[in-house]
CHARMM-style PDB file with segment names, atoms N, HN, CA, C and O in Angstrom:
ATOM      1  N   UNK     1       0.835  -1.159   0.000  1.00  0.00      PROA
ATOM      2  CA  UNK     1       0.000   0.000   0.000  1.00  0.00      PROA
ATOM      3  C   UNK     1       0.889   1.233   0.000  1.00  0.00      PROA
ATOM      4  O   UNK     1       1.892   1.251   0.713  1.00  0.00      PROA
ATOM      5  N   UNK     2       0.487   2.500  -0.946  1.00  0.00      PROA
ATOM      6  HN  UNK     2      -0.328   2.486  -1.526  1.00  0.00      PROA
ATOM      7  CA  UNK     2       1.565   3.323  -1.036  1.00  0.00      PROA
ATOM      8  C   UNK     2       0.893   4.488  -0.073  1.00  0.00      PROA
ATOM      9  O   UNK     2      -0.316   4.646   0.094  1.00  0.00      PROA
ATOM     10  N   UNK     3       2.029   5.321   0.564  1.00  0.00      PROA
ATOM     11  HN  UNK     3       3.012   5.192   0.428  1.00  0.00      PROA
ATOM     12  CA  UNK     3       1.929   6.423   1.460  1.00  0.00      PROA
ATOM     13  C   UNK     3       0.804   7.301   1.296  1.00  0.00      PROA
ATOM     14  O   UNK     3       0.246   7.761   2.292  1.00  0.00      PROA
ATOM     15  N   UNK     4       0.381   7.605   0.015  1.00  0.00      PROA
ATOM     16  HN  UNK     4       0.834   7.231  -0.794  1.00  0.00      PROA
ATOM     17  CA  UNK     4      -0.503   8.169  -0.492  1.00  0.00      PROA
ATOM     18  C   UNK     4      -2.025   7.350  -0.008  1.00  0.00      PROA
ATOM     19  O   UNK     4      -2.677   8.061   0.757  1.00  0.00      PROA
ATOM     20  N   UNK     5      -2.446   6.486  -0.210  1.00  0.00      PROA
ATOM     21  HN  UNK     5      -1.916   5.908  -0.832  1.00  0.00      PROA
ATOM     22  CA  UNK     5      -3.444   5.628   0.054  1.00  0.00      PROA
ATOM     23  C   UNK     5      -3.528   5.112   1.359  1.00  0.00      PROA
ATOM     24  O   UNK     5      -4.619   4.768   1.812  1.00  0.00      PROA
ATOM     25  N   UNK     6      -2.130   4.992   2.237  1.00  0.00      PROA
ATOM     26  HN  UNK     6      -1.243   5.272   1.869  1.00  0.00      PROA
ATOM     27  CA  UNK     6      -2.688   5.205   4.080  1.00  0.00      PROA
ATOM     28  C   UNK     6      -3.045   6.416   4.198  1.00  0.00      PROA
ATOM     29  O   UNK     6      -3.801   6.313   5.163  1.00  0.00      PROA
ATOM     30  N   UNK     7      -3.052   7.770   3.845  1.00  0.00      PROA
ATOM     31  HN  UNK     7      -2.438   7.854   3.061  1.00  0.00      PROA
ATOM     32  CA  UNK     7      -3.361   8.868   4.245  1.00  0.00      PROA
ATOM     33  C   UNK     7      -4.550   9.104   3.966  1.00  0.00      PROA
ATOM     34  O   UNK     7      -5.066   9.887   4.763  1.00  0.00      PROA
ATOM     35  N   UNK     8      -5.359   8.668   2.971  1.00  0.00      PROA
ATOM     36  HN  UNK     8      -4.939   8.032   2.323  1.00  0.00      PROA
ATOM     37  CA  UNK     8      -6.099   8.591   2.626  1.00  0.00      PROA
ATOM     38  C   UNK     8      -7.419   8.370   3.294  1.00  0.00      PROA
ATOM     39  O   UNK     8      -8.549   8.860   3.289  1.00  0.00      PROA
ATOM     40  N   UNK     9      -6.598   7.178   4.007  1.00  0.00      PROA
ATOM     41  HN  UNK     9      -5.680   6.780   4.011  1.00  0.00      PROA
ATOM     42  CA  UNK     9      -7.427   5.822   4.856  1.00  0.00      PROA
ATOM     43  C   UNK     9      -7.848   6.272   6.414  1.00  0.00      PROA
ATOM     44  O   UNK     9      -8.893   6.011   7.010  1.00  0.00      PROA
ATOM     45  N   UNK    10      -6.302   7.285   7.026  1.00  0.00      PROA
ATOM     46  HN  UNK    10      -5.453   7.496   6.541  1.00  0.00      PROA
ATOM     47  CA  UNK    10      -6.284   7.665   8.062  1.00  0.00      PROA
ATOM     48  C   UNK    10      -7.138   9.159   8.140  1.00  0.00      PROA
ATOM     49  O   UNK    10      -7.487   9.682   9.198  1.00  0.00      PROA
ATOM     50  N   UNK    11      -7.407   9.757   6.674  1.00  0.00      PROA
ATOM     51  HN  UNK    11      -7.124   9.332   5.814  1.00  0.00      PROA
ATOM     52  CA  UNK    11      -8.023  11.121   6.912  1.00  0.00      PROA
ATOM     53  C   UNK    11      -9.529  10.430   7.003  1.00  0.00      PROA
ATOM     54  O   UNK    11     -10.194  10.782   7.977  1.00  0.00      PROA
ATOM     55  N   UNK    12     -10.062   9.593   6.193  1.00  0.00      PROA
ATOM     56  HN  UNK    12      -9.521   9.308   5.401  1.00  0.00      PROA
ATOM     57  CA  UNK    12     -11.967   9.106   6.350  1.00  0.00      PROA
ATOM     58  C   UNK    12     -11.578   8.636   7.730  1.00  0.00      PROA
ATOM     59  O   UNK    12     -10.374   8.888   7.681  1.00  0.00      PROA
ATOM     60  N   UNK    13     -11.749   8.209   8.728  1.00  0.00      PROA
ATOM     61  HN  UNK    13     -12.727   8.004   8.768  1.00  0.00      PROA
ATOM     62  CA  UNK    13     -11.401   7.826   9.918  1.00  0.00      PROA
ATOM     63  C   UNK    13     -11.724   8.993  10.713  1.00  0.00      PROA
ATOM     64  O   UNK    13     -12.793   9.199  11.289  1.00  0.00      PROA
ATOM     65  N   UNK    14     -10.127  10.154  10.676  1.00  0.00      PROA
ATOM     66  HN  UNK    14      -9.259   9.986  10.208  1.00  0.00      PROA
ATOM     67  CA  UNK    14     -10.564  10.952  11.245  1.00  0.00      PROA
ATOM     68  C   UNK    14     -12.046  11.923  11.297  1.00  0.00      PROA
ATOM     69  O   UNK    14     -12.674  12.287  12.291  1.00  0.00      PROA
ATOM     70  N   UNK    15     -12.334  12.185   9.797  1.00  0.00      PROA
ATOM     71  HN  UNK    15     -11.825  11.890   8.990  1.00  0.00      PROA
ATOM     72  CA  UNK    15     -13.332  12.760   9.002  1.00  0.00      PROA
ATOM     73  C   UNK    15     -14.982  11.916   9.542  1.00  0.00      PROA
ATOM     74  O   UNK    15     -16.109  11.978   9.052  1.00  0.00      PROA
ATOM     75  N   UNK    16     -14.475  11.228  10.650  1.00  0.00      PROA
ATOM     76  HN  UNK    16     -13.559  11.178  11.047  1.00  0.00      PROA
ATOM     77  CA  UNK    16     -16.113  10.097  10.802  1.00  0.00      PROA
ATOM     78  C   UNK    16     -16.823  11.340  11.710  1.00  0.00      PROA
ATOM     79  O   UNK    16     -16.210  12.205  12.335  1.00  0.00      PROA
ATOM     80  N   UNK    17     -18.254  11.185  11.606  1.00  0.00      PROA
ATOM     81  HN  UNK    17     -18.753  10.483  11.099  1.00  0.00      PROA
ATOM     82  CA  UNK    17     -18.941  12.481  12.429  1.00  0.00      PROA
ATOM     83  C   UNK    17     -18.775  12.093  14.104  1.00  0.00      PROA
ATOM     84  O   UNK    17     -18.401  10.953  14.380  1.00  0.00      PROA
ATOM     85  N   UNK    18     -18.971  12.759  14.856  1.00  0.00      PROA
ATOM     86  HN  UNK    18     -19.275  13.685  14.632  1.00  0.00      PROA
ATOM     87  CA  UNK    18     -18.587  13.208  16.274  1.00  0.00      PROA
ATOM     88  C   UNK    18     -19.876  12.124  16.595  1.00  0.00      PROA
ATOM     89  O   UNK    18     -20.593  11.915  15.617  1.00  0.00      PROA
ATOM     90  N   UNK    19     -20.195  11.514  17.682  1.00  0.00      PROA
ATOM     91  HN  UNK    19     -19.612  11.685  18.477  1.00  0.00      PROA
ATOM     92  CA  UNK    19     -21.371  10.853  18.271  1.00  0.00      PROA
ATOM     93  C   UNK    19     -22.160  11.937  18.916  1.00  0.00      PROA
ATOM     94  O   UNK    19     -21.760  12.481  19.945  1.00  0.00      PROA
ATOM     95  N   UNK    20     -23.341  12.278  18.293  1.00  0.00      PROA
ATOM     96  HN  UNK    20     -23.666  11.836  17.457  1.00  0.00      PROA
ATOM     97  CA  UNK    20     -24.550  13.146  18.762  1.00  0.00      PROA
ATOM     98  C   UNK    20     -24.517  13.438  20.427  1.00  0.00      PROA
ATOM     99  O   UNK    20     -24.215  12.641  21.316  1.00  0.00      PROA
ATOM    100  N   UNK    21     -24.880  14.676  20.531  1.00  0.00      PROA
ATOM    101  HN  UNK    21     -25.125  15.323  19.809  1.00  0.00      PROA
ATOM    102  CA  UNK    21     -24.806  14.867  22.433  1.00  0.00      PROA
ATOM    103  C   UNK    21     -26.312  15.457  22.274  1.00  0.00      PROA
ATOM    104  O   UNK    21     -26.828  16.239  21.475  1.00  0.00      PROA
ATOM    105  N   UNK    22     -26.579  15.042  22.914  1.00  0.00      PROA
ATOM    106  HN  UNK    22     -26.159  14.407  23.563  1.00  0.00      PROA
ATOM    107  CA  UNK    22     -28.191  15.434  23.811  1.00  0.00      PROA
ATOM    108  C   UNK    22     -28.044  16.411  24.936  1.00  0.00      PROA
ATOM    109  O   UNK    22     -26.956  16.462  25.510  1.00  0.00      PROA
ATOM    110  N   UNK    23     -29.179  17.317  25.370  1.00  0.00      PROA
ATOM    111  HN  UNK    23     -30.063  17.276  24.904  1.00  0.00      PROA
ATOM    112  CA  UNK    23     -29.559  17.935  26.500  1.00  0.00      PROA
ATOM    113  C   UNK    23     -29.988  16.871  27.770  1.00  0.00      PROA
ATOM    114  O   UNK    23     -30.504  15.758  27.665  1.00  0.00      PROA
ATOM    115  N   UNK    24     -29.648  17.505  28.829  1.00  0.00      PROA
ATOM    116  HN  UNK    24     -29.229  18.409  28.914  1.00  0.00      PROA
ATOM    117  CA  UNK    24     -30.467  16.807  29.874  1.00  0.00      PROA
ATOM    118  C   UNK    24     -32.042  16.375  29.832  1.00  0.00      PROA
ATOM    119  O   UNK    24     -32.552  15.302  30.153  1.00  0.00      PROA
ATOM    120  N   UNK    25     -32.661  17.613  29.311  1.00  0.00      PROA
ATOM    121  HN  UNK    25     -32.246  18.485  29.050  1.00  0.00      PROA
ATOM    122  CA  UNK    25     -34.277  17.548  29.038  1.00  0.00      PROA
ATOM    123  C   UNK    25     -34.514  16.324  27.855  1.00  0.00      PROA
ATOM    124  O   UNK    25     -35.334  15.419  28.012  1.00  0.00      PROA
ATOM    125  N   UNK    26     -33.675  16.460  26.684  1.00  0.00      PROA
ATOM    126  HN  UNK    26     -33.009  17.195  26.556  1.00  0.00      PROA
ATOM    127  CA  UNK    26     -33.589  15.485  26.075  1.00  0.00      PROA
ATOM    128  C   UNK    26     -33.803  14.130  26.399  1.00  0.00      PROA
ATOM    129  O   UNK    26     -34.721  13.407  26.012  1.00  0.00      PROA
ATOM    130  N   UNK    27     -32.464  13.744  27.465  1.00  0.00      PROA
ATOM    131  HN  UNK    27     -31.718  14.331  27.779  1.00  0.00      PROA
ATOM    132  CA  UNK    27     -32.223  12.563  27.478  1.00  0.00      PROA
ATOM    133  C   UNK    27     -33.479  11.803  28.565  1.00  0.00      PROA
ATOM    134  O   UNK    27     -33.955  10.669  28.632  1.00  0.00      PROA
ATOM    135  N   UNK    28     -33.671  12.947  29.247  1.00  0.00      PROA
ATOM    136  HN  UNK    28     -33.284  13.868  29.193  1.00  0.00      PROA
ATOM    137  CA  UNK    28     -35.231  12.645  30.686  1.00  0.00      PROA
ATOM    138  C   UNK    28     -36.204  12.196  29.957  1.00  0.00      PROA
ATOM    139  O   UNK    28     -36.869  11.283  30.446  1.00  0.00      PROA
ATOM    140  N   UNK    29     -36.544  12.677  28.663  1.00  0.00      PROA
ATOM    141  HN  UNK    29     -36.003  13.418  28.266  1.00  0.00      PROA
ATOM    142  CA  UNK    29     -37.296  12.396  28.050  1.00  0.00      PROA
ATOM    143  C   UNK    29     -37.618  11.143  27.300  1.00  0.00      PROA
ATOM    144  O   UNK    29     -38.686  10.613  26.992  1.00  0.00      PROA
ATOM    145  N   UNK    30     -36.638  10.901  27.144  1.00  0.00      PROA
ATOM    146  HN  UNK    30     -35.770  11.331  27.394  1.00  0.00      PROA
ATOM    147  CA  UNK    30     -36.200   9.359  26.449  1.00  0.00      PROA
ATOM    148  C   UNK    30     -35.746   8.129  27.314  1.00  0.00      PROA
ATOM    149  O   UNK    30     -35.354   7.066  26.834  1.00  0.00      PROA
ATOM    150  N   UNK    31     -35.853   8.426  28.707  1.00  0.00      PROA
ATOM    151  HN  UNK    31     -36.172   9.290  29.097  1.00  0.00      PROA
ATOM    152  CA  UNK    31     -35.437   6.936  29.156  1.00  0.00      PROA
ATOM    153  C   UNK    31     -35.824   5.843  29.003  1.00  0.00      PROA
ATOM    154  O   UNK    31     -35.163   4.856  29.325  1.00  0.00      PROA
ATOM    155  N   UNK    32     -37.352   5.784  28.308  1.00  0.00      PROA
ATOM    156  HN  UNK    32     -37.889   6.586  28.046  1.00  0.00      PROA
ATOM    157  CA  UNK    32     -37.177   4.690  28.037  1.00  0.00      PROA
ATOM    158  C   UNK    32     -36.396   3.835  27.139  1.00  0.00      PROA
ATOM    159  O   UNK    32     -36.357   2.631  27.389  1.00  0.00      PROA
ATOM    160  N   UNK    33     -35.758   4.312  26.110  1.00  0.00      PROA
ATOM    161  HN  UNK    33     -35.789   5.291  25.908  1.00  0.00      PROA
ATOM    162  CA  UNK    33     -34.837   4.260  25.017  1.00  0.00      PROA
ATOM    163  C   UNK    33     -33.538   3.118  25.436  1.00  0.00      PROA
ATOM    164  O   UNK    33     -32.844   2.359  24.759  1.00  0.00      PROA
ATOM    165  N   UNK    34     -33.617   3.423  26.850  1.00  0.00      PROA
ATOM    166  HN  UNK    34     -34.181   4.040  27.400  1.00  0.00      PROA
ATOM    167  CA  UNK    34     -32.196   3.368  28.036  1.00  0.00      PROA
ATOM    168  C   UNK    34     -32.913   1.946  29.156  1.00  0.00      PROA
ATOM    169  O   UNK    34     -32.374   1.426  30.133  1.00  0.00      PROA
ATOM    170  N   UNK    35     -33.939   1.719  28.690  1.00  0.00      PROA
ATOM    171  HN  UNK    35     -34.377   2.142  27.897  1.00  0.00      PROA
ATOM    172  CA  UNK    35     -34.796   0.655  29.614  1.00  0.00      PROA
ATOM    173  C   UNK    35     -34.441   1.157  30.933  1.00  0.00      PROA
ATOM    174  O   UNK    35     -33.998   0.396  31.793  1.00  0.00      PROA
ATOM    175  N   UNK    36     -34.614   2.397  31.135  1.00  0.00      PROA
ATOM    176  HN  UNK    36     -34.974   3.015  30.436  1.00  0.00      PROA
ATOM    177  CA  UNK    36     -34.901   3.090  32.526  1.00  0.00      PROA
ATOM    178  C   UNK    36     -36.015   3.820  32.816  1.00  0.00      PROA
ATOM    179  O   UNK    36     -36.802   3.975  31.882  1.00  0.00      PROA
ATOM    180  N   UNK    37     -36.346   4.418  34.104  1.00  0.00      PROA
ATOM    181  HN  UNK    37     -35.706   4.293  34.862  1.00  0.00      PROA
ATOM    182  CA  UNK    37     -37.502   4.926  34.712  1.00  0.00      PROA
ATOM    183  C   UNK    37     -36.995   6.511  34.256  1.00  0.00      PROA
ATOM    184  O   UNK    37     -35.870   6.815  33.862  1.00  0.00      PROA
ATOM    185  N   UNK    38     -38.296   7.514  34.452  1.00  0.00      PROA
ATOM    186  HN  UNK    38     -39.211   7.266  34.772  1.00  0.00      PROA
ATOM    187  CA  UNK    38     -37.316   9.132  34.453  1.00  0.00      PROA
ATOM    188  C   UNK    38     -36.963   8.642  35.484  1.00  0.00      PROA
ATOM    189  O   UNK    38     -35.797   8.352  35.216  1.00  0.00      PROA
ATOM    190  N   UNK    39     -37.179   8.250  36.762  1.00  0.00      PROA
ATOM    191  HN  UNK    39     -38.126   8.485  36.979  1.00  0.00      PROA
ATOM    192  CA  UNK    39     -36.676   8.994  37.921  1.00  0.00      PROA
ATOM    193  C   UNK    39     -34.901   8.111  38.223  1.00  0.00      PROA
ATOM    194  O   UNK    39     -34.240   8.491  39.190  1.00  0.00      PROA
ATOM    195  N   UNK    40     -34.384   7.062  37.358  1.00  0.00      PROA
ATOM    196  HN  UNK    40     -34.921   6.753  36.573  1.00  0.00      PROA
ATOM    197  CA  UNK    40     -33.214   6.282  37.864  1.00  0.00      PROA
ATOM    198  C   UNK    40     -32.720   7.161  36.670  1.00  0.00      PROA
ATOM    199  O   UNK    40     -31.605   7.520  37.048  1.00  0.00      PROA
ATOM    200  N   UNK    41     -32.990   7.830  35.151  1.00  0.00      PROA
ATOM    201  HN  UNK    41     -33.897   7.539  34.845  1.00  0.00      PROA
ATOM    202  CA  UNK    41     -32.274   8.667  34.822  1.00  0.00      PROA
ATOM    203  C   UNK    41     -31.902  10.134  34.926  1.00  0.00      PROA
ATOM    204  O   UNK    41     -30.977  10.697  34.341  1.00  0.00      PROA
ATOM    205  N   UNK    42     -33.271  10.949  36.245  1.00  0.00      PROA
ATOM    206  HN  UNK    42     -34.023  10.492  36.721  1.00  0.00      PROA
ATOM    207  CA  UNK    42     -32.321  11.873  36.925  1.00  0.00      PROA
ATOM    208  C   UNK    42     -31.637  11.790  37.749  1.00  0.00      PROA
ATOM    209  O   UNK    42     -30.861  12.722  37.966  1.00  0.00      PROA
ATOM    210  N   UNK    43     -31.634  10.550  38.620  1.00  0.00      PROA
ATOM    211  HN  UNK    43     -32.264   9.793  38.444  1.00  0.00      PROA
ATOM    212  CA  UNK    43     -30.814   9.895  39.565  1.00  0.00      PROA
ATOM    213  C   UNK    43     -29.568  10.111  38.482  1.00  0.00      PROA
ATOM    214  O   UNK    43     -28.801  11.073  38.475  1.00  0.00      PROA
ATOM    215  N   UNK    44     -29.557   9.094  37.662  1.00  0.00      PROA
ATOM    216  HN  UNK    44     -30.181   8.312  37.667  1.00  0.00      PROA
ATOM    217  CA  UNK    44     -28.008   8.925  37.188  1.00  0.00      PROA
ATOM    218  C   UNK    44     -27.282  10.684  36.061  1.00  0.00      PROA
ATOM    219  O   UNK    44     -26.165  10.895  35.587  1.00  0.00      PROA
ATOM    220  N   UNK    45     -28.597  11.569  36.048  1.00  0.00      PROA
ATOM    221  HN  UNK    45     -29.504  11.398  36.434  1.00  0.00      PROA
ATOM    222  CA  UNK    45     -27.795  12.852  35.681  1.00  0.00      PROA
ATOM    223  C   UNK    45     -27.371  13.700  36.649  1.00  0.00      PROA
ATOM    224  O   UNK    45     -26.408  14.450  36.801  1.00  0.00      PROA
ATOM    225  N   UNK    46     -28.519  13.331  37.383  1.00  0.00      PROA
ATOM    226  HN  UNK    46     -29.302  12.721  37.260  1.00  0.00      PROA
ATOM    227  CA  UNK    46     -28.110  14.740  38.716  1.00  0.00      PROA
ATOM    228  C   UNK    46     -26.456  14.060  39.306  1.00  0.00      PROA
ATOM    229  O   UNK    46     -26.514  14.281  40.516  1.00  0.00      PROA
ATOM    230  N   UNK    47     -25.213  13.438  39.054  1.00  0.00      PROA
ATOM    231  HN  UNK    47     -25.166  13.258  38.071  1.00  0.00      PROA
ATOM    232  CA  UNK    47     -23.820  13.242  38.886  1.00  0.00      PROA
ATOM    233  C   UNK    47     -23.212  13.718  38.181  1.00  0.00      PROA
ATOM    234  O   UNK    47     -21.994  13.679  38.357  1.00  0.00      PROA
ATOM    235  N   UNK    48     -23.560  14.154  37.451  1.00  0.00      PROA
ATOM    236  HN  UNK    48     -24.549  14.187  37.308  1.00  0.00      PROA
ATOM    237  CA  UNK    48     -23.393  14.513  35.842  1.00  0.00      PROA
ATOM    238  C   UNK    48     -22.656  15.770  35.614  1.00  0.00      PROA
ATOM    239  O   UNK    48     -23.605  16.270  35.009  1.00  0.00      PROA
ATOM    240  N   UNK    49     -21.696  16.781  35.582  1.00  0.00      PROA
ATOM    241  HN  UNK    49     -20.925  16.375  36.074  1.00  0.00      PROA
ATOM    242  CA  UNK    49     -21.592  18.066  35.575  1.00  0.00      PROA
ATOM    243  C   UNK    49     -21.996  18.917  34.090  1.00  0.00      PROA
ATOM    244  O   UNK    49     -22.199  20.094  33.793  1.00  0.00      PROA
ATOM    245  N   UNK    50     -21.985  17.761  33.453  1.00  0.00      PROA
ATOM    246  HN  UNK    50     -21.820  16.804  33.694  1.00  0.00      PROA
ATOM    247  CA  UNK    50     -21.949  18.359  32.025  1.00  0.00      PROA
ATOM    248  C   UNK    50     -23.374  18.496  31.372  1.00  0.00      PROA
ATOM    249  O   UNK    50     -24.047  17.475  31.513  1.00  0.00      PROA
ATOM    250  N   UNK    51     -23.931  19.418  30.758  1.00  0.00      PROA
ATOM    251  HN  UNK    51     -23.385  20.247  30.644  1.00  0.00      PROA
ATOM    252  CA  UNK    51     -25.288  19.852  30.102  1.00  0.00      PROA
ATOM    253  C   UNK    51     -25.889  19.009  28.973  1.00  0.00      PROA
ATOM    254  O   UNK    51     -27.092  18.916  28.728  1.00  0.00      PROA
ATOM    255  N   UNK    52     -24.714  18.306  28.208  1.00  0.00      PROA
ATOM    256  HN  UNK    52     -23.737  18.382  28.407  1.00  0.00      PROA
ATOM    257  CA  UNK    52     -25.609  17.631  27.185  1.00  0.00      PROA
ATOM    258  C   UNK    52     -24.283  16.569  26.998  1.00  0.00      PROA
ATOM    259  O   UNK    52     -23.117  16.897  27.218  1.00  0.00      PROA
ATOM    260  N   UNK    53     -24.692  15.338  26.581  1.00  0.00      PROA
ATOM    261  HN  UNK    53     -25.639  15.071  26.402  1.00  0.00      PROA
ATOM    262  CA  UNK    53     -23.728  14.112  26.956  1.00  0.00      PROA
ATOM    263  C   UNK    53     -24.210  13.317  25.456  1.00  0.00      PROA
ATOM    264  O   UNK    53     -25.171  13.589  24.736  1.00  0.00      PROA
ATOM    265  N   UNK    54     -22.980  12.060  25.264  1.00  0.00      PROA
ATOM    266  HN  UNK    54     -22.200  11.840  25.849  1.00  0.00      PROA
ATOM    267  CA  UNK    54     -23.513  11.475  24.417  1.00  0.00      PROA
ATOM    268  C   UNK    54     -24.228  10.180  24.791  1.00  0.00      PROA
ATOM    269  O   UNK    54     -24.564   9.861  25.931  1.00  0.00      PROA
ATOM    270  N   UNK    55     -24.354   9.704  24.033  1.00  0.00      PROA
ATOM    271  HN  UNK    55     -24.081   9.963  23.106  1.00  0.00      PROA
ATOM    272  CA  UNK    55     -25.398   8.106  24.180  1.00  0.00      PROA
ATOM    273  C   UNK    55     -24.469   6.954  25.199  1.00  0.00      PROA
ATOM    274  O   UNK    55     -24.898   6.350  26.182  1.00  0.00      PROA
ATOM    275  N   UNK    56     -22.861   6.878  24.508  1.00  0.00      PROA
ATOM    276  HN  UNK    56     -22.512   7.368  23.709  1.00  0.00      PROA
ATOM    277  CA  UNK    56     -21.893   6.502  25.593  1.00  0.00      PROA
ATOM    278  C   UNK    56     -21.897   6.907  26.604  1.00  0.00      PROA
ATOM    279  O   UNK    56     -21.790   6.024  27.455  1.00  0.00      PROA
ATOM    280  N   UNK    57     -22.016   8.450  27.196  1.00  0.00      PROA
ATOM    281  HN  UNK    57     -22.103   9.168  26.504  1.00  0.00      PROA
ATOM    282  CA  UNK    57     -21.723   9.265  28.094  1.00  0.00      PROA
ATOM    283  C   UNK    57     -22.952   8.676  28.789  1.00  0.00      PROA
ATOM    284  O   UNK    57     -22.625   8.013  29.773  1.00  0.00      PROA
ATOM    285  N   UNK    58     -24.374   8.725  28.550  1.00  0.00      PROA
ATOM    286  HN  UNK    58     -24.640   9.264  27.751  1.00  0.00      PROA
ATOM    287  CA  UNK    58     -25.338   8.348  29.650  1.00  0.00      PROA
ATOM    288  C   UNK    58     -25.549   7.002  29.559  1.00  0.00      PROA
ATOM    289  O   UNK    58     -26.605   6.535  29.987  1.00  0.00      PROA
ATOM    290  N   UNK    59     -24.842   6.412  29.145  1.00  0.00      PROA
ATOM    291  HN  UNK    59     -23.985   6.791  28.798  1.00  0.00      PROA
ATOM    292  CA  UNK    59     -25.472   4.621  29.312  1.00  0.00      PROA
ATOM    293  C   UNK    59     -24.501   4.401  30.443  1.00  0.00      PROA
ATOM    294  O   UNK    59     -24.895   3.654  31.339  1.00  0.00      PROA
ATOM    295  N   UNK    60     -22.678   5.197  30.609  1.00  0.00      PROA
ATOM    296  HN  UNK    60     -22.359   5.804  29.881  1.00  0.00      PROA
ATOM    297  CA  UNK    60     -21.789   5.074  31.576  1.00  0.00      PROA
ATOM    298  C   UNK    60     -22.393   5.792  33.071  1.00  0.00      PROA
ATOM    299  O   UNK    60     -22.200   5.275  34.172  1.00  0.00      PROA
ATOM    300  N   UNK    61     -22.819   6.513  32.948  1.00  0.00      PROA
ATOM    301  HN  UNK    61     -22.975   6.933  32.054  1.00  0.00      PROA
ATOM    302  CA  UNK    61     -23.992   7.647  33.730  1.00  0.00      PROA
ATOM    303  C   UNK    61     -25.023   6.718  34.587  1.00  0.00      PROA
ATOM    304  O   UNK    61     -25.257   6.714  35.795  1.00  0.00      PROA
ATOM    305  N   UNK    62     -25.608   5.852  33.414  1.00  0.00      PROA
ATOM    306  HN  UNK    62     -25.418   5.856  32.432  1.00  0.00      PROA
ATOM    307  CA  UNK    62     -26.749   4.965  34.582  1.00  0.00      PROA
ATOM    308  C   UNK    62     -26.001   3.937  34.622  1.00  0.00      PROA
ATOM    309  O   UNK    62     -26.564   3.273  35.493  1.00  0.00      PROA
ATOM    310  N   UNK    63     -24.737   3.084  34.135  1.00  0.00      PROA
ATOM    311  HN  UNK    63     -24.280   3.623  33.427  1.00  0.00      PROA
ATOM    312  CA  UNK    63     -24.627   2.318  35.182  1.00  0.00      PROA
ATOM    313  C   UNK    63     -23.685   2.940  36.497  1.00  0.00      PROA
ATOM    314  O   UNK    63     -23.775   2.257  37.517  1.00  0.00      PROA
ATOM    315  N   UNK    64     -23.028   3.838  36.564  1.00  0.00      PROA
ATOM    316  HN  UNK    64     -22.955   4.393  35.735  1.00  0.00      PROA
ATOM    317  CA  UNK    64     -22.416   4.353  38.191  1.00  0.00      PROA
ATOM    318  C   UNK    64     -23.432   4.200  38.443  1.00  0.00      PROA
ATOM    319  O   UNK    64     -23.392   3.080  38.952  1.00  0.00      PROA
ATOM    320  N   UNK    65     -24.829   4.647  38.488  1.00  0.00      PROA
ATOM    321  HN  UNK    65     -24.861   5.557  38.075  1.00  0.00      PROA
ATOM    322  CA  UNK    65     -25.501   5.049  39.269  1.00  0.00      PROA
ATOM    323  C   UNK    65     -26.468   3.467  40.175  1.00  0.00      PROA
ATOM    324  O   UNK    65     -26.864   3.341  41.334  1.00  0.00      PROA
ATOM    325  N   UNK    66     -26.534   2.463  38.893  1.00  0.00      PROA
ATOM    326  HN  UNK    66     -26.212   2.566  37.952  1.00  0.00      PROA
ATOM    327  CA  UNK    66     -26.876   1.550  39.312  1.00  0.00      PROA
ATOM    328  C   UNK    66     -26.009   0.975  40.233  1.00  0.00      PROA
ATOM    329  O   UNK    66     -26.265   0.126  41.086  1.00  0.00      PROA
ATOM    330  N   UNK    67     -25.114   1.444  40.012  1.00  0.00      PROA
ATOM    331  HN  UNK    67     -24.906   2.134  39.319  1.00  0.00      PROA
ATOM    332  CA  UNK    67     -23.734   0.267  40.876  1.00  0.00      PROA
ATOM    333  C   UNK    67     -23.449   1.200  42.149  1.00  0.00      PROA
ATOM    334  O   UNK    67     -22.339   1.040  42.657  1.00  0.00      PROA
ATOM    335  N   UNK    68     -24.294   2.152  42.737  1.00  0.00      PROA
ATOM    336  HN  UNK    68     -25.196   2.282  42.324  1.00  0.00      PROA
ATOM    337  CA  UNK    68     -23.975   2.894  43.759  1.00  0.00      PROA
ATOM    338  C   UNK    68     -24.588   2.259  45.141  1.00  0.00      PROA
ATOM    339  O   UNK    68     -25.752   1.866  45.225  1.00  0.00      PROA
ATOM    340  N   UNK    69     -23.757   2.221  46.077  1.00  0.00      PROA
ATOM    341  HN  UNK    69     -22.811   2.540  46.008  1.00  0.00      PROA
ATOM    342  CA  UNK    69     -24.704   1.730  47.206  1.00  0.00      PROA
ATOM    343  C   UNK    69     -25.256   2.841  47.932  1.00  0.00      PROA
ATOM    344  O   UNK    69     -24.789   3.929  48.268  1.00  0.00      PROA
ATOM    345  N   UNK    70     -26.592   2.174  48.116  1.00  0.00      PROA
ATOM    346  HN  UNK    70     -26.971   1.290  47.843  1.00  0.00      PROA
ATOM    347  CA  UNK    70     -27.390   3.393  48.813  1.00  0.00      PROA
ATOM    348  C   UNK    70     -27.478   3.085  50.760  1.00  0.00      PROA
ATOM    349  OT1 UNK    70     -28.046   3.898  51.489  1.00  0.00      PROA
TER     350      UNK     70
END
């Protein structure tokens, strides 16, 4: 493979779109999406410092929160 054609390879890669971030109101809205209740996904935002997160960001979000002892 010539130098020209890894660069190529390594710019579509970089060039892939960003993973979508949602609002808080957003994501409250959608728990069921997340096979959660609203109330275990304001549980798992109200941790949260950040305003709008991605789909990774709140699936990591409710499980701390599941895995918290109360």
């Amino acid at each position: 493979m010539s130098d020209s054609t890894k660069e190529k390879q390594d710019n579509k890669v970089l060039k892939k779109k960003a993973e979508p971030a949602y609002t808080k109101t957003e994501i409250l809205a959608a728990a069921h999406v997340f096979g959660v209740t609203v109330d275990v996904m304001a549980g798992a935002l109200r941790r949260v410092d950040k305003e709008q997160l991605t789909r990774a960001e709140i699936e990591k979000a409710i499980q701390n929160f599941k895995g918290k002892q109360v």
